[in-house]
N, C-alpha and C positions, 0 to 999 in steps of 0.2 A: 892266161896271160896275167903278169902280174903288174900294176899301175900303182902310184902314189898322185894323189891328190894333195895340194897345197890348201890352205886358208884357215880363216879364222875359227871360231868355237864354232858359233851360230853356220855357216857355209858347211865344216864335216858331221855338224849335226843332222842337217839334211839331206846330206848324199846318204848318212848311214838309217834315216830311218825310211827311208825310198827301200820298196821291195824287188823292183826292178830300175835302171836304170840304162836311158836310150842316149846314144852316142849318133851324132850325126857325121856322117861319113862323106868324100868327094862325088861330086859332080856325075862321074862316071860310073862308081861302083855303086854297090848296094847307100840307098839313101837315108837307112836309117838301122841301127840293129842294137836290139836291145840284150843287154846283160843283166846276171847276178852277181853280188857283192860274195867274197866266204874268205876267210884266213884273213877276217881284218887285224891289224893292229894299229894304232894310234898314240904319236908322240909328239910332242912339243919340243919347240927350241928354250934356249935356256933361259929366255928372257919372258917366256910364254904368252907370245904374240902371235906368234904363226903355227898351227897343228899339220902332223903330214900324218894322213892317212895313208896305208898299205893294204892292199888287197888283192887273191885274184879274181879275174873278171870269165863269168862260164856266161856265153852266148843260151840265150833264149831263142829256144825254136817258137817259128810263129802261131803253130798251133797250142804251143805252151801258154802264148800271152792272149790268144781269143777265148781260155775257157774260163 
């Protein structure tokens, strides 16, 4: 799945140096599930205030994140 992240310097700096990263999900379904980053790219607006990250997101299995 492919996502774009909004924010500052300091904010896509830490999504991108997180090696996994958990997504909280509704009420009903799965309560929490965590992904990898890959195919990032990274651009700014023209005033370079805001960075948008791009990336796709590959689901971690859970046996992938207990070892």
């Amino acid at each position: 799945m492919r996502v774009c992240f909004y924010g500052t310097d300091e904010e896509i700096t830490r999504i991108c140096q997180r090696p996994v990263l958990a997504m909280v999900g509704p009420r009903r379904t799965q309560p929490m599930v965590a992904f990898t980053l890959a195919d990032v790219s990274i651009t700014t607006d023209p005033y370079g205030t805001v960075y948008r990250l791009a990336a796709d997101l590959t689901e971690v299995r859970r046996e992938e994140v207990t070892e």
